[in-house]
N, C-alpha and C positions, 0 to 999 in steps of 0.2 A: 631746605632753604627756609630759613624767617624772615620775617616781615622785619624794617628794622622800628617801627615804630613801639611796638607793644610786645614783640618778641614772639606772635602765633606763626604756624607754619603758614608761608605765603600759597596763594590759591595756584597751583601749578594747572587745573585743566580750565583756568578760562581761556575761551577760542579766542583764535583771530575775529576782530572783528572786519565782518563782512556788510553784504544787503542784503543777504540772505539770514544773517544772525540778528539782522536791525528787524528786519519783517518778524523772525519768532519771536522776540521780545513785543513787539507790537501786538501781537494775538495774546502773547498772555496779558498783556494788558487790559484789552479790550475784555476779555474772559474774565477777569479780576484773579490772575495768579501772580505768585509770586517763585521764583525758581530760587531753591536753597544755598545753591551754591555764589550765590552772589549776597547773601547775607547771614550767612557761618559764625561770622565772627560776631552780631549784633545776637544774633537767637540764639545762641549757644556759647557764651565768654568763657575763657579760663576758670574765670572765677567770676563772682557778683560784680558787677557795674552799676550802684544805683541811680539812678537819676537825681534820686531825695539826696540831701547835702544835709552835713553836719549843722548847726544853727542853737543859737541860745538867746531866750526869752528873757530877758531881764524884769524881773517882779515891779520893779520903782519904776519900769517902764507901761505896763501891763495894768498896774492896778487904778492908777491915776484917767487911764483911758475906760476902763470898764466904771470906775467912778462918776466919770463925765455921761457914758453911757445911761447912767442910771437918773440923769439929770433929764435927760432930752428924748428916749427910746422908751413906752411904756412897755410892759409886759402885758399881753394877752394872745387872743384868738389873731391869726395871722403869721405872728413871728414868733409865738408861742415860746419863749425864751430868751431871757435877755444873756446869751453867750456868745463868746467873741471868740472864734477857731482859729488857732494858731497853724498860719498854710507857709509850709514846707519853701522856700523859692526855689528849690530844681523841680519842683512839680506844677510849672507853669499857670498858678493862680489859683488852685484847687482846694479849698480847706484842710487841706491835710497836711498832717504831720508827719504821715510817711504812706505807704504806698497801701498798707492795712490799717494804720491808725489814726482816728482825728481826737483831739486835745483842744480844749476852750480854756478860758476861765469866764466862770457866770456869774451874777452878780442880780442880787436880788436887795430890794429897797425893806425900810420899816414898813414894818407892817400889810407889805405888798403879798399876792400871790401869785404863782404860775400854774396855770389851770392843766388839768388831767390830760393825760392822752399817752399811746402806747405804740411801739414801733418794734419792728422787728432783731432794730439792731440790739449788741450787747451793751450794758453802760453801769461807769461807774463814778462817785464821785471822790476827792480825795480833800480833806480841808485844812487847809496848810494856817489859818488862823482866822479869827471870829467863834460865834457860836449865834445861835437865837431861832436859827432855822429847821423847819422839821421835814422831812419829803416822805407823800405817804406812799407806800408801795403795796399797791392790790389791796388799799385799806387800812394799812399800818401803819402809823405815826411815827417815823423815826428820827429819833434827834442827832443833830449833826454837828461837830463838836472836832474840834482842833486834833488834830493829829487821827481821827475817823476815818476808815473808809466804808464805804457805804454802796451795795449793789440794787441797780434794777436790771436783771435778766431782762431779754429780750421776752415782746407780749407780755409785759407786765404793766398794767396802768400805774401809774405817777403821778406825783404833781409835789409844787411845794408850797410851803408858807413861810412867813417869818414874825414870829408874833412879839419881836420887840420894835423899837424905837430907833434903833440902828441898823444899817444895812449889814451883807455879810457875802463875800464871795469864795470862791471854791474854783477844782477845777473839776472838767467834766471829763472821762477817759471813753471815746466808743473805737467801735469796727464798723463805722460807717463807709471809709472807702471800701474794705474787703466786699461788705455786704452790696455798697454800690456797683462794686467793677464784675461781680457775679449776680446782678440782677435776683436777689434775694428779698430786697428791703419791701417791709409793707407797714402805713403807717392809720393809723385808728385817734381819734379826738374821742376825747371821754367829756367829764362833764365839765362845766365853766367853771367852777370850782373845785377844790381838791375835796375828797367822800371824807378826811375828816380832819379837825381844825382840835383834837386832842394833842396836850402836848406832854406825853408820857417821859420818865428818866431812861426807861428800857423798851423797845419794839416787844412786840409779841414776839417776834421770831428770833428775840436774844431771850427773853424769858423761856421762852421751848428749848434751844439750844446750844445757848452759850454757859456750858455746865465742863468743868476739864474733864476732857476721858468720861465723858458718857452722852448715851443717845438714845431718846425718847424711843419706847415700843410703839405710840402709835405714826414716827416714823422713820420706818426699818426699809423702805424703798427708796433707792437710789435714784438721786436728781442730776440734769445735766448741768444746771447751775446749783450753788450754796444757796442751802434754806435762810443762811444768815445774813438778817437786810445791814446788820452795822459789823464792824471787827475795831473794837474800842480801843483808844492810847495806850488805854493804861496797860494793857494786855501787851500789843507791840512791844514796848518801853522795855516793861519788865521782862520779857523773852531775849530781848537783847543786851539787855544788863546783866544779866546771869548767865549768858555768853561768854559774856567779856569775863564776867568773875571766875568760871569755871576755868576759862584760858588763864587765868591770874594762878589759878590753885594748882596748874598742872595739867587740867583733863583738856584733852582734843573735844572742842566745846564749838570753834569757830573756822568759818570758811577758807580763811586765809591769818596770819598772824596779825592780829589787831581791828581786823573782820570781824564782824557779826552780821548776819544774815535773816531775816525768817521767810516765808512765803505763805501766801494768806492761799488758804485749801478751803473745799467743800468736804463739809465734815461725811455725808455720804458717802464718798467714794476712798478721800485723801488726794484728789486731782485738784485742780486748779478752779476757782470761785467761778468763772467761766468759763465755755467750749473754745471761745478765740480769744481771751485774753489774758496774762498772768500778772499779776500782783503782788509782787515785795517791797522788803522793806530794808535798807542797809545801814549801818552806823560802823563809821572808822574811827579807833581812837585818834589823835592829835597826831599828825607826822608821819602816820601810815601812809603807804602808795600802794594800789593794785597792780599786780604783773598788767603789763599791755594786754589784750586779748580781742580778737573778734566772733561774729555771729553774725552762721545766718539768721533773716531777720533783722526789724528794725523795734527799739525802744524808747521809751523819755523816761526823762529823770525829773527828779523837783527834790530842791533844796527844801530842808523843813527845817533843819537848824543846825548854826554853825556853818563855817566859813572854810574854801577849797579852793583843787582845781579839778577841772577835766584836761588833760589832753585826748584830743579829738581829732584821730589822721595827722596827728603831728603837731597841730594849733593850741596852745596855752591858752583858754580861759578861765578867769578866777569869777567866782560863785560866792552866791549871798543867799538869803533866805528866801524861799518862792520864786528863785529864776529855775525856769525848767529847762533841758534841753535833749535833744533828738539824736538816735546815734542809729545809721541807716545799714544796713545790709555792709556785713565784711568790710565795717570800717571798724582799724583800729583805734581802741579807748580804754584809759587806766585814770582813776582818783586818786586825788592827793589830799587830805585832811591837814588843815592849818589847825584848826579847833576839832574838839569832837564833831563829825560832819555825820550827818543823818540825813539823809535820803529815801524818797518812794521812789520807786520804780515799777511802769508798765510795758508789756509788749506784746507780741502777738505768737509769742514760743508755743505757744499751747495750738496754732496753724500748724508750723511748721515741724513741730514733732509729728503730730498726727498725721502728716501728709508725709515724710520719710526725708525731709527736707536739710533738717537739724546740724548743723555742722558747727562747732567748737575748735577753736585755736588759741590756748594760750600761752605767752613767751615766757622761756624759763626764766625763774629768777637769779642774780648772780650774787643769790647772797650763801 
């Protein structure tokens, strides 16, 4: 027999209730138990139930607030950060963006700094337009620069500066909820300023290792994070241009027809720039749609350029530059490209592979 609500097989051994069934429920209350069979269908679904809901940020909306922010909210010691977390509304007020991932946009002033300090969690940043700003990592002055992504591994001191005359915002990617809801996180203040105010074209750690197809001998040991603090435009760009070109000439080049794809890796291993979180990048040509598809696991997207939609569990929204948006555990979602549409994307696939979690669906096409 089913249930007719959701279609699972209805609980056939709940007892009569009794006084004698009211008293055991009573003792496990008192005990603090909870009996399985009375909650089957919540601890164990068919399939994923997320709480986190689909949701989209609108950039025109976002930027103007993080602007005003930057009027009224100084940056230092205390709040340590002028970033503004994008919180999920099925997650009952929580900064997160979904159940492992929280999402900002930060916003730092001319000439302003954000002083040092170090946290357990993972974090990255992605900079959808501006430039001026440099963030040093464990010492390293890295320029931060339009279409950039840019890592602090977890336990890595940071801090940033901006050494022009103009402000400049960004977004921020961590695994603060995962790291919160497993009592992991540990957080360290370094110094009131960032250790350096050099504002170099290339990091050290792009001059060590952003070489194609080669890797320094003095380092041949594998990291759980990417030694590489920035993964530049131009690099992206041109990975996905010759994509699209090769697909033009005939070769099996691209993900999907009119697809182009990359994924930003730790040159160490070929895994993912972080242990929890994955980093790509997508560009459709004009008029393309992706088959529907879901995942386990939850993601955000952000517009970088060119104009779309998502459908999201069914919902049409159309997309602009710097609106990001959230897609939660086994909801379905497919793009549509008006314009050449290019896209980042992070998530937290790099959990749920390693945990055996990983599940993939997607709808044939009928073309």
């Amino acid at each position: 027999m089913l249930d007719q609500k959701d279609g699972t097989p209805a609980n056939q051994m709940m007892p009569e209730d009794t006084p004698e069934l009211r008293a055991l429920y009573r003792g496990f209350e008192e005990q603090h138990l909870m009996p399985l069979w009375t909650q089957l269908g919540d601890l164990m679904p068919r399939h994923p139930k997320p709480r986190a809901v689909p949701h989209v940020w609108k950039w025109a909306d976002l930027l103007p607030l993080a602007q005003r922010s930057g009027d009224l909210v100084p940056v230092g010691r205390g709040g340590e950060r002028r970033a503004i977390g994008l919180a999920n509304p099925g997650l009952g007020g929580h900064a997160y963006v979904s159940p492992t991932l929280w999402a900002a946009i930060q916003y730092l002033g001319p000439r302003e700094t954000a002083p040092e300090h170090r946290h357990a969690q993972n974090a990255f940043r992605f900079v959808v337009e501006g430039e001026g700003v440099w963030t040093v990592v464990n010492g390293d002055p890295v320029r931060m620069g339009r279409g950039d992504l840019l890592l602090t591994p977890g336990w890595h001191f940071h801090g940033h500066h901006n050494d022009t005359d103009g402000p400049m915002a960004w977004i921020d990617g961590l695994d603060i909820p995962f790291a919160q809801q497993n009592d992991v996180g540990f957080f360290e203040f370094g110094s009131d300023r960032v250790t350096d105010y050099a504002t170099p074209r290339f990091s050290r750690s792009e001059r060590l290792w952003c070489h194609p197809g080669l890797r320094p001998l003095s380092g041949l040991r594998d990291t759980v994070n990417s030694p590489i603090g920035a993964y530049r435009w131009e690099h992206t760009d041109r990975a996905l241009a010759e994509q699209l070109l090769l697909e033009e000439e005939g070769q099996p080049a691209t993900v999907e027809q009119g697809h182009a794809a990359i994924r930003y890796v730790n040159p160490t291993t070929g895994g993912d720039v972080m242990p929890t979180i994955r980093c790509e990048f997508h560009r459709l040509r004009a008029g393309t749609q992706t088959p529907p598809r879901r995942e386990v696991g939850s993601c955000v997207f952000q517009v970088f350029e060119g104009s779309g939609t998502a459908v999201i569990d069914g919902v049409v929204h159309k997309l602009d530059i710097g609106d990001l948006f959230v897609i939660p555990s086994w909801i379905a979602w497919s793009l549509q490209a008006e314009t050449q549409f290019d896209l980042f994307r992070f998530s937290d696939a790099p959990i749920m592979e390693r945990l055996n979690f990983m599940r993939t669906h997607v709808e044939a096409s009928d073309q």
